[in-house]
PDB file of N, CA, C and O in Angstrom:
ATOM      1  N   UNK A   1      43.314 -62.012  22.821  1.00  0.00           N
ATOM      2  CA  UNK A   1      44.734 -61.843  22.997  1.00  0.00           C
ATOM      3  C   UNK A   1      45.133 -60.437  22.535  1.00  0.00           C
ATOM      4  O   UNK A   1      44.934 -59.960  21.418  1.00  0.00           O
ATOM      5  N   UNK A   2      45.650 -59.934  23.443  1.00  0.00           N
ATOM      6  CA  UNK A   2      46.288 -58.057  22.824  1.00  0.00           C
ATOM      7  C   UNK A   2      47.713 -58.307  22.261  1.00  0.00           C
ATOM      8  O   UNK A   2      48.500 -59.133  22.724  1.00  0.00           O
ATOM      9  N   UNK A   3      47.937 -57.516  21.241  1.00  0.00           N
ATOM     10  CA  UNK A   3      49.419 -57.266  20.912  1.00  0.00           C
ATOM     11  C   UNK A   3      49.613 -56.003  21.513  1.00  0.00           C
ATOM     12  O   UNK A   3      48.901 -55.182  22.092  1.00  0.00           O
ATOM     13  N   UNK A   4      50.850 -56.111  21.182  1.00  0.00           N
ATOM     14  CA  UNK A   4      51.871 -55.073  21.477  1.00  0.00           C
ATOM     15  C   UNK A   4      52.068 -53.743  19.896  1.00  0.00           C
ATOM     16  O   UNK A   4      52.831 -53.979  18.959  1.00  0.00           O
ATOM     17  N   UNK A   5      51.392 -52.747  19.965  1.00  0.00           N
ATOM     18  CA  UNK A   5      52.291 -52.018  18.930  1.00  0.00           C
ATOM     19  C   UNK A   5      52.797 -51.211  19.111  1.00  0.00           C
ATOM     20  O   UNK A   5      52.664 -50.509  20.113  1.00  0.00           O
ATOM     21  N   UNK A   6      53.657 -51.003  18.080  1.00  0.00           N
ATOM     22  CA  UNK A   6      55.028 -50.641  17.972  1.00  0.00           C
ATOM     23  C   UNK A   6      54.622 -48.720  17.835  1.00  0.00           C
ATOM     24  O   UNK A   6      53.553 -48.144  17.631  1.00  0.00           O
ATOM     25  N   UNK A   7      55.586 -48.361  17.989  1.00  0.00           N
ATOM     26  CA  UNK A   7      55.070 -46.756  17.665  1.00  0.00           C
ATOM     27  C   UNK A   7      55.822 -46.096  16.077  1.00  0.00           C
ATOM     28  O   UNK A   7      55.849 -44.913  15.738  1.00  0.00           O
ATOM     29  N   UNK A   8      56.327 -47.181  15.381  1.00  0.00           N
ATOM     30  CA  UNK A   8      56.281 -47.306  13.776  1.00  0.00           C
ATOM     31  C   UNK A   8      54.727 -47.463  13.661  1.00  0.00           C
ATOM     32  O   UNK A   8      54.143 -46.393  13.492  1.00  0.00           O
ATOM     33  N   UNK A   9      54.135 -48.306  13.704  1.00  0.00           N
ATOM     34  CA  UNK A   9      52.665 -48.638  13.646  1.00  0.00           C
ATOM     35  C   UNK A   9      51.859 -47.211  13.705  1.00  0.00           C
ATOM     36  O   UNK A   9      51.156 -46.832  12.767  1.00  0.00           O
ATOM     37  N   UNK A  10      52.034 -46.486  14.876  1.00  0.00           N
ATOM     38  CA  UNK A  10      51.561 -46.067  15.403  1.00  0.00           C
ATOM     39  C   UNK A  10      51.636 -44.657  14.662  1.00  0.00           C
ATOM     40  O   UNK A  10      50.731 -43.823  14.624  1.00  0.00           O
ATOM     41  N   UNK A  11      53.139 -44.540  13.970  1.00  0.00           N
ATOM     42  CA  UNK A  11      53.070 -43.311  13.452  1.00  0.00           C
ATOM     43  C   UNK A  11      52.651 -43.443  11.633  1.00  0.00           C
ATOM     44  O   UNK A  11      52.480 -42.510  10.848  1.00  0.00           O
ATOM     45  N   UNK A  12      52.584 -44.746  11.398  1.00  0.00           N
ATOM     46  CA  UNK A  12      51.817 -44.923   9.888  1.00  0.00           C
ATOM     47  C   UNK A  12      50.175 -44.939  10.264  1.00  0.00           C
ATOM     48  O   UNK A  12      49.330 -44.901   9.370  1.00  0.00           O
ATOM     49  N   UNK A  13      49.921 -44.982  11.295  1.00  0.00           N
ATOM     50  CA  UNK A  13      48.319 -44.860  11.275  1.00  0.00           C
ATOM     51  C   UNK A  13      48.074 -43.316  11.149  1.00  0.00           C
ATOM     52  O   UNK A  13      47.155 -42.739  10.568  1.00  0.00           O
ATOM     53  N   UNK A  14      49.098 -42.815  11.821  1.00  0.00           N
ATOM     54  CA  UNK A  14      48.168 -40.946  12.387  1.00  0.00           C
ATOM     55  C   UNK A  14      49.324 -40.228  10.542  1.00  0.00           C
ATOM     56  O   UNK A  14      48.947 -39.157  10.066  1.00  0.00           O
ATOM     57  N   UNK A  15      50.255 -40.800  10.006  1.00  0.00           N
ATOM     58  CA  UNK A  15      50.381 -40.258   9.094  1.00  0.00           C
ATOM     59  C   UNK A  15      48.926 -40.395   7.787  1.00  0.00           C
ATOM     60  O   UNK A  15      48.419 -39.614   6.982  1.00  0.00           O
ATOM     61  N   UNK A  16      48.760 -41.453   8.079  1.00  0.00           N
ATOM     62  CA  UNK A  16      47.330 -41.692   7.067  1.00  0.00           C
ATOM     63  C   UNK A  16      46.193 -41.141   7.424  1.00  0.00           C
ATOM     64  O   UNK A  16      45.409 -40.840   6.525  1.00  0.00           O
ATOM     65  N   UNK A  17      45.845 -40.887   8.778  1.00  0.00           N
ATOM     66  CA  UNK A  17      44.936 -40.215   9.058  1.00  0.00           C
ATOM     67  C   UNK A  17      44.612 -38.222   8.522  1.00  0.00           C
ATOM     68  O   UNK A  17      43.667 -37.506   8.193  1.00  0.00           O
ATOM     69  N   UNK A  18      46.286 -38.108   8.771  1.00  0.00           N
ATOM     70  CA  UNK A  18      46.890 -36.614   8.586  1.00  0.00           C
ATOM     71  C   UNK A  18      46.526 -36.997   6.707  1.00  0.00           C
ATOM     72  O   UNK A  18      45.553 -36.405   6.239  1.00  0.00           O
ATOM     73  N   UNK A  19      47.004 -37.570   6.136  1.00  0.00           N
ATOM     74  CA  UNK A  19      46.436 -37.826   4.367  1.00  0.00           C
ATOM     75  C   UNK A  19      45.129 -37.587   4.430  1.00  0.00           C
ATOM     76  O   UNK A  19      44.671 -36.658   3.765  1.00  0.00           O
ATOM     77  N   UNK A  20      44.540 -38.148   5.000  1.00  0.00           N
ATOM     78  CA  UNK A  20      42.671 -38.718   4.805  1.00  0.00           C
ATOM     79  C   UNK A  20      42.630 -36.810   4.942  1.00  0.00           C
ATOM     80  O   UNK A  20      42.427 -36.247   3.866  1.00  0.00           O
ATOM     81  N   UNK A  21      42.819 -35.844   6.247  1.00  0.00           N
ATOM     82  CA  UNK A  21      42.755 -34.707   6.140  1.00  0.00           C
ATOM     83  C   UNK A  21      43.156 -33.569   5.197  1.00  0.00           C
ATOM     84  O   UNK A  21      42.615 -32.473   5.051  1.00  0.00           O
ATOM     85  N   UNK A  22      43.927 -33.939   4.764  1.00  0.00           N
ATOM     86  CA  UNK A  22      44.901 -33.410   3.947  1.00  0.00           C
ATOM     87  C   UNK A  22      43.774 -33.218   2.884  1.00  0.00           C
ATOM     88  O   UNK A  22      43.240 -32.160   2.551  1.00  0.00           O
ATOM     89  N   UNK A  23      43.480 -34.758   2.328  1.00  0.00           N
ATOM     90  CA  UNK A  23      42.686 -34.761   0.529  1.00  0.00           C
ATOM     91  C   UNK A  23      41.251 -33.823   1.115  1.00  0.00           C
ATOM     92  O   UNK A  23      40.715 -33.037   0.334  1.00  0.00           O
ATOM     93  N   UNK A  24      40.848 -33.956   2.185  1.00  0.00           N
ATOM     94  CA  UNK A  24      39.866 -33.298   2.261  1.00  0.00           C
ATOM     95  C   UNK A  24      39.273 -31.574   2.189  1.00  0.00           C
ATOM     96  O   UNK A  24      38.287 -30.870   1.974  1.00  0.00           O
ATOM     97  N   UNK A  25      41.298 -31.570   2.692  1.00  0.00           N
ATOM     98  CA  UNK A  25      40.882 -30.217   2.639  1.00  0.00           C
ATOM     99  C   UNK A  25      41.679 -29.164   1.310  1.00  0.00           C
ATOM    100  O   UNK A  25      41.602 -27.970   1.022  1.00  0.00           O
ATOM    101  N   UNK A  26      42.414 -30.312   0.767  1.00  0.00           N
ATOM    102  CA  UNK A  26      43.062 -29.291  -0.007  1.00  0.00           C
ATOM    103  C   UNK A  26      42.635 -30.511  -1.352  1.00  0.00           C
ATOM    104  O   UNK A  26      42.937 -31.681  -1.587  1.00  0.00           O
ATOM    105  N   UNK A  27      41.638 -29.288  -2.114  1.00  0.00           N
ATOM    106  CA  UNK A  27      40.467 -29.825  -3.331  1.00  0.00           C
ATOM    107  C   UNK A  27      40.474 -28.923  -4.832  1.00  0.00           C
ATOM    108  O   UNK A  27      39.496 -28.399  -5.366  1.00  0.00           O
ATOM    109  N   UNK A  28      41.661 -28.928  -5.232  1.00  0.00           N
ATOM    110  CA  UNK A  28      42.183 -27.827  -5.924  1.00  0.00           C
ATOM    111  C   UNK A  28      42.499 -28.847  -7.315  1.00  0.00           C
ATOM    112  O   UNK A  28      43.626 -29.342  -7.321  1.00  0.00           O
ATOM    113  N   UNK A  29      41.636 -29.176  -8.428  1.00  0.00           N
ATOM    114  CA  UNK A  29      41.638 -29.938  -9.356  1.00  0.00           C
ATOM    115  C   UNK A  29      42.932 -29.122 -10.660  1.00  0.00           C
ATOM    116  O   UNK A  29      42.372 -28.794 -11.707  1.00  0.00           O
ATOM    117  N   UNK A  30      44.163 -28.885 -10.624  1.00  0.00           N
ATOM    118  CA  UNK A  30      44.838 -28.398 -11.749  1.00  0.00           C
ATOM    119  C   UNK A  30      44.424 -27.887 -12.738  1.00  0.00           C
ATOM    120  O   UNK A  30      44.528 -26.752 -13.203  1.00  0.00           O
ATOM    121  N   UNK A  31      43.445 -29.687 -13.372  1.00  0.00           N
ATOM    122  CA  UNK A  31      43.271 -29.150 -14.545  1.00  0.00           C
ATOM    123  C   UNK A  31      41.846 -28.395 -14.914  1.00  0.00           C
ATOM    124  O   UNK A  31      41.135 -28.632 -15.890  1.00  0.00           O
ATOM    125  N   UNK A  32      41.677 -27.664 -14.129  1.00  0.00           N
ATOM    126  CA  UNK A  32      40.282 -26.731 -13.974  1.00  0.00           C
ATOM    127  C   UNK A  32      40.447 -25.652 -13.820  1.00  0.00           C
ATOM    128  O   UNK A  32      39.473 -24.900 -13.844  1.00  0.00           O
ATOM    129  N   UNK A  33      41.838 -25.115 -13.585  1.00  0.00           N
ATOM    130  CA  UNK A  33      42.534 -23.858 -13.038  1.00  0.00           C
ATOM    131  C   UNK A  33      42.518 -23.063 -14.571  1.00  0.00           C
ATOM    132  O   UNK A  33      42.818 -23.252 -15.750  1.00  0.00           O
ATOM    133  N   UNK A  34      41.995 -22.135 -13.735  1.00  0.00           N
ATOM    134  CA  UNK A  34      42.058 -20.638 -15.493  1.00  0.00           C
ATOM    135  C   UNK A  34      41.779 -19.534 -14.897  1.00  0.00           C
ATOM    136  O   UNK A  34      41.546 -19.445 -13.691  1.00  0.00           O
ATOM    137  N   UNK A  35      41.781 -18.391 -15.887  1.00  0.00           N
ATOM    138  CA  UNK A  35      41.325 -16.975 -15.538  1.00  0.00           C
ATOM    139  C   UNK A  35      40.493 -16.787 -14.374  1.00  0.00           C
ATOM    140  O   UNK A  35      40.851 -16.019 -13.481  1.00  0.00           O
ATOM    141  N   UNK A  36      39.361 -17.459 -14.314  1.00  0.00           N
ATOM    142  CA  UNK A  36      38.089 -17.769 -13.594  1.00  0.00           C
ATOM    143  C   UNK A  36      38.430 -17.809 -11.867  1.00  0.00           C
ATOM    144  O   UNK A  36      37.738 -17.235 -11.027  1.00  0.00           O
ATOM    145  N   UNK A  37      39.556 -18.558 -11.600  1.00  0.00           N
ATOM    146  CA  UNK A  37      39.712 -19.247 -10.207  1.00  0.00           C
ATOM    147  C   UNK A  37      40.641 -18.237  -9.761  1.00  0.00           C
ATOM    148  O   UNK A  37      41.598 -17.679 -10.298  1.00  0.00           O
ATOM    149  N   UNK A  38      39.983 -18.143  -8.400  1.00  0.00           N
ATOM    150  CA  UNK A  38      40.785 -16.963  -7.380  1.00  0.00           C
ATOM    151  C   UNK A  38      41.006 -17.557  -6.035  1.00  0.00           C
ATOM    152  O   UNK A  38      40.196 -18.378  -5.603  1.00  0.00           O
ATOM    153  N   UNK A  39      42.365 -17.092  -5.130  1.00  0.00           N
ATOM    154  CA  UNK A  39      42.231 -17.454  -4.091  1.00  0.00           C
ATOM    155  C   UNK A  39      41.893 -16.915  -3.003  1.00  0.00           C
ATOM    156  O   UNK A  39      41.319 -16.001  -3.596  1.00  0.00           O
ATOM    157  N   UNK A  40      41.721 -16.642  -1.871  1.00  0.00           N
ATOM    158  CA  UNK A  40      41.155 -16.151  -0.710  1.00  0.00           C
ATOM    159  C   UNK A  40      42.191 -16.882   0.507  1.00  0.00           C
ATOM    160  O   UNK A  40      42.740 -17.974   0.653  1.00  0.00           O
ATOM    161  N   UNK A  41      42.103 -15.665   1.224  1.00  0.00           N
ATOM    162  CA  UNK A  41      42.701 -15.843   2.432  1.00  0.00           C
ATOM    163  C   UNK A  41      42.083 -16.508   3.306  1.00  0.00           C
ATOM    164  O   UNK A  41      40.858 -16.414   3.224  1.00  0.00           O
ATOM    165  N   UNK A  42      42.593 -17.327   4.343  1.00  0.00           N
ATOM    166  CA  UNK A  42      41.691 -17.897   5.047  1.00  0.00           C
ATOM    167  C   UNK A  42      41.711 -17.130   6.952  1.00  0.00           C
ATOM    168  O   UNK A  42      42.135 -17.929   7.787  1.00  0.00           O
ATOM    169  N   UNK A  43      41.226 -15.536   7.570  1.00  0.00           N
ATOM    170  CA  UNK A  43      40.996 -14.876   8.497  1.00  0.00           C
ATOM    171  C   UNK A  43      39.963 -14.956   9.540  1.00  0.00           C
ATOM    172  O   UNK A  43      38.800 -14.565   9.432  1.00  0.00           O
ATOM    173  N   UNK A  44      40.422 -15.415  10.392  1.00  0.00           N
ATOM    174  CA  UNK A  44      39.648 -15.812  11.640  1.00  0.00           C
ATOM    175  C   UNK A  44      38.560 -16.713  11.159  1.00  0.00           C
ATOM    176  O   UNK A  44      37.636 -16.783  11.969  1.00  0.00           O
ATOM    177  N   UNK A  45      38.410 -17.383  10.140  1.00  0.00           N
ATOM    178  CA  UNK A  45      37.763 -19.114  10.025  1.00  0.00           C
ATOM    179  C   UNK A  45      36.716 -18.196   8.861  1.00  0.00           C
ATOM    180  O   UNK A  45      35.518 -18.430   8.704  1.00  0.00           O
ATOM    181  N   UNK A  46      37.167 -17.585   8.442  1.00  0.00           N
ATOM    182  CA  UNK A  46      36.359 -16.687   6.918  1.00  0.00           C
ATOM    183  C   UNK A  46      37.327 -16.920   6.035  1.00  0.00           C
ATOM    184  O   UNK A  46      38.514 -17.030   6.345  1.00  0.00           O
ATOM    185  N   UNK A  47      36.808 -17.021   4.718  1.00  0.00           N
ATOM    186  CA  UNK A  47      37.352 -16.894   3.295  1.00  0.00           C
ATOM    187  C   UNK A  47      37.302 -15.446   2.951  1.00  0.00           C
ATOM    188  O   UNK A  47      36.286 -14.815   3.243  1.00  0.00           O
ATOM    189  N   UNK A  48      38.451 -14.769   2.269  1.00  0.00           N
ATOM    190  CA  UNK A  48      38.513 -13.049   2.295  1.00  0.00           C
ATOM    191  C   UNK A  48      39.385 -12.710   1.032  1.00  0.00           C
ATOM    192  O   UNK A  48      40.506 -13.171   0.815  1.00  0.00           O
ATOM    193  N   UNK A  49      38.913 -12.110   0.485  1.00  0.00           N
ATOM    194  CA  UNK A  49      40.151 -11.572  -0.620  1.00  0.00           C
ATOM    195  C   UNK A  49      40.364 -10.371  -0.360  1.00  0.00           C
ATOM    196  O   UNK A  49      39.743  -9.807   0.540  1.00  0.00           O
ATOM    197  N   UNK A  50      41.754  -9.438  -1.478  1.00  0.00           N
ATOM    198  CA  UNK A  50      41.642  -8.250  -0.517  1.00  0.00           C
ATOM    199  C   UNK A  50      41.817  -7.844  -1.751  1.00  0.00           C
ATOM    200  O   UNK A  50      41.974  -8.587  -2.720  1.00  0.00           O
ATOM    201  N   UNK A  51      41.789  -6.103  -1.765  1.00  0.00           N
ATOM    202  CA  UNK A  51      41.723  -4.939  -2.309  1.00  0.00           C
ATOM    203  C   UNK A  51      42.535  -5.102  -3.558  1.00  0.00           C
ATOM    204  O   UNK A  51      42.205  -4.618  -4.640  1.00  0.00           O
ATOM    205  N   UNK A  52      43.732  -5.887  -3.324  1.00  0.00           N
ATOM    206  CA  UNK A  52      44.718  -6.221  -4.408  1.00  0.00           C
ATOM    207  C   UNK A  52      45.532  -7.006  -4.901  1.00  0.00           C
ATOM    208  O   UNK A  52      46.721  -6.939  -4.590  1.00  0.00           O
ATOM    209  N   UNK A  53      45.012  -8.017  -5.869  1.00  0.00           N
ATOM    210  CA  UNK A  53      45.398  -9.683  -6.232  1.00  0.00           C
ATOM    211  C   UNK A  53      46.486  -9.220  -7.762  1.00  0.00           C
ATOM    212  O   UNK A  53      46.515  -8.275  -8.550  1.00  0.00           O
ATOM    213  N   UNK A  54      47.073 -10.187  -7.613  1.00  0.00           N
ATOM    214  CA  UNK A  54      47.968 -10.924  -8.829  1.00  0.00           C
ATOM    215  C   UNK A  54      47.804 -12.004  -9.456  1.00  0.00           C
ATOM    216  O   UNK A  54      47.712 -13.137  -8.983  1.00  0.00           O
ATOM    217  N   UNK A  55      47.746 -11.543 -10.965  1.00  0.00           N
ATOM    218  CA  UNK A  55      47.637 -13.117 -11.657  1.00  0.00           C
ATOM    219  C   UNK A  55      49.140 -14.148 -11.790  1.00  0.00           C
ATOM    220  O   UNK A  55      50.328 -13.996 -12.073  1.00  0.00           O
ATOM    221  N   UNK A  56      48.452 -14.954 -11.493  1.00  0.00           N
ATOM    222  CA  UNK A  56      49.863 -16.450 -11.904  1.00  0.00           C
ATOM    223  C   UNK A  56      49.883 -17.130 -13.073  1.00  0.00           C
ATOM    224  O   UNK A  56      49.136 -18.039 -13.435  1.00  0.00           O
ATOM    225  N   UNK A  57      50.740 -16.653 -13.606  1.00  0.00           N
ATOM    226  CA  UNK A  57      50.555 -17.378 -15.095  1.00  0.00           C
ATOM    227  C   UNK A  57      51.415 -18.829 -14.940  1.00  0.00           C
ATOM    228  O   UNK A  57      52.459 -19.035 -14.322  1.00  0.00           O
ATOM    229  N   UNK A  58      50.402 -19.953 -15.907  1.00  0.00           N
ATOM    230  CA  UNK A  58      50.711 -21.211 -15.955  1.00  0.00           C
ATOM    231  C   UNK A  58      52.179 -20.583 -17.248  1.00  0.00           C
ATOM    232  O   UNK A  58      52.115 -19.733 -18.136  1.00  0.00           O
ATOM    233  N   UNK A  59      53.746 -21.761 -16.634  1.00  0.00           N
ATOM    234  CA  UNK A  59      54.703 -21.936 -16.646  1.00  0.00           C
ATOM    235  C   UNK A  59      54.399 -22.571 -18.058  1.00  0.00           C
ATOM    236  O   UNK A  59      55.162 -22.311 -18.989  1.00  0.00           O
ATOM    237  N   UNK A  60      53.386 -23.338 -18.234  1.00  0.00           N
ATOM    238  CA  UNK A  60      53.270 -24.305 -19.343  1.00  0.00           C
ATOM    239  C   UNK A  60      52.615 -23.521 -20.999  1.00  0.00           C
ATOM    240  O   UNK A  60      52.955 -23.757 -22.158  1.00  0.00           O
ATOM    241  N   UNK A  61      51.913 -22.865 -20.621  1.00  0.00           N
ATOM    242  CA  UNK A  61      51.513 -22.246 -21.787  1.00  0.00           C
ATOM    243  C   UNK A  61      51.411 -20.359 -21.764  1.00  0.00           C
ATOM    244  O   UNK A  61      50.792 -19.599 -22.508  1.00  0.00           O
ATOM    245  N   UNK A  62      52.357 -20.067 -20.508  1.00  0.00           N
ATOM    246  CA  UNK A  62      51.471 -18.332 -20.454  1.00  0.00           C
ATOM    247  C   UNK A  62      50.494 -17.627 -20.688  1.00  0.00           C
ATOM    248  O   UNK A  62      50.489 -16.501 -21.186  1.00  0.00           O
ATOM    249  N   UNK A  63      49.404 -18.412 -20.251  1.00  0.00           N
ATOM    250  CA  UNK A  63      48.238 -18.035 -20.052  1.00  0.00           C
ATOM    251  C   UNK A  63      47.586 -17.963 -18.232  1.00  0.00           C
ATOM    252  O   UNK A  63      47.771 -18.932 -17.496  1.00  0.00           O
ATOM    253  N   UNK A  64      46.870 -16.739 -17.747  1.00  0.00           N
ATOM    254  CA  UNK A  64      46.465 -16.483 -16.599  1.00  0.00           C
ATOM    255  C   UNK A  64      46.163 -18.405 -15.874  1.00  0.00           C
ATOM    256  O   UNK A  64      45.374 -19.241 -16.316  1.00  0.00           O
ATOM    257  N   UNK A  65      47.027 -18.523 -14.814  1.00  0.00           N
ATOM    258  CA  UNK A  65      46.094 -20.146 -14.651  1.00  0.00           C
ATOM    259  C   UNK A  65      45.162 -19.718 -13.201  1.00  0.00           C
ATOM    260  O   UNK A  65      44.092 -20.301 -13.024  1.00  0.00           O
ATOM    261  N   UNK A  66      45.695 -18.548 -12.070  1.00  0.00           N
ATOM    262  CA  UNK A  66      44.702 -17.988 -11.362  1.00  0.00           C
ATOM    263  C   UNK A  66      45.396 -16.734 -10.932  1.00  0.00           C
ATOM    264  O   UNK A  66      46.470 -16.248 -11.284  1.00  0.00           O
ATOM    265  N   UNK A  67      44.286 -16.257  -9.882  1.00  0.00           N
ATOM    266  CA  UNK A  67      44.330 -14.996  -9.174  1.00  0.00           C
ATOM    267  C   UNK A  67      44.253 -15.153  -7.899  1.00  0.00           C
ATOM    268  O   UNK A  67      43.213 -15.515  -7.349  1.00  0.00           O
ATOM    269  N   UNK A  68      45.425 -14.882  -7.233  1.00  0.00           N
ATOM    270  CA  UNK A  68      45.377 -14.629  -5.589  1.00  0.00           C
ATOM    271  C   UNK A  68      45.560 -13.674  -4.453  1.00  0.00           C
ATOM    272  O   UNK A  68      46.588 -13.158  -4.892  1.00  0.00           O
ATOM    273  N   UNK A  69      45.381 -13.142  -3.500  1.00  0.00           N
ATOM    274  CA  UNK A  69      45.091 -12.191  -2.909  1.00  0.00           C
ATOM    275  C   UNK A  69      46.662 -11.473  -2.768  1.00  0.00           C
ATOM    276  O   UNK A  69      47.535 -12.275  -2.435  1.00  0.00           O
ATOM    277  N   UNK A  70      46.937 -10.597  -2.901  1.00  0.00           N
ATOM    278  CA  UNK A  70      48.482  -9.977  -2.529  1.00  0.00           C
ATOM    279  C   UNK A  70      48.310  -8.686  -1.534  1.00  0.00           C
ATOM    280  O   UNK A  70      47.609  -7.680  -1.649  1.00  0.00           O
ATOM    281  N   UNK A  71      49.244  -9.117  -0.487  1.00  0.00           N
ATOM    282  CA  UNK A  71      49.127  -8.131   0.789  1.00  0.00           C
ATOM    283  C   UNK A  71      50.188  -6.860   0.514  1.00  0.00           C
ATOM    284  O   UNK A  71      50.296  -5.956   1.342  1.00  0.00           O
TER     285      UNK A  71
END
């Protein structure tokens, strides 16, 4: 026997699917963040940093929490 679904249904499946992608690709643990961790651009399907980054200081204690690329 087939049902009928609804396109509520339809849009909680592909929103969970879009999650399932999401955790996969964005893997960025907080509490691991320090001096150490830098970010990179992501250019024509390469990871790239450039010539001249800025540190971000954590709000919570003012200390460096990373470094990311500044254009």
């Amino acid at each position: 026997m087939l049902t009928k679904i609804s396109k509520s249904s339809i849009s909680i499946i592909q929103q969970r699917q879009f999650s399932n992608i999401l955790k996969a690709f964005a893997t960025v643990d907080p509490k691991n963040l320090g001096p150490q961790s830098r970010g990179y651009n992501l250019v024509k399907g390469e990871w790239k940093s450039t010539a001249v980054s800025r540190e971000i200081i954590d709000p919570m204690n003012g200390k460096v929490m990373l470094t990311q690329p500044d254009t």
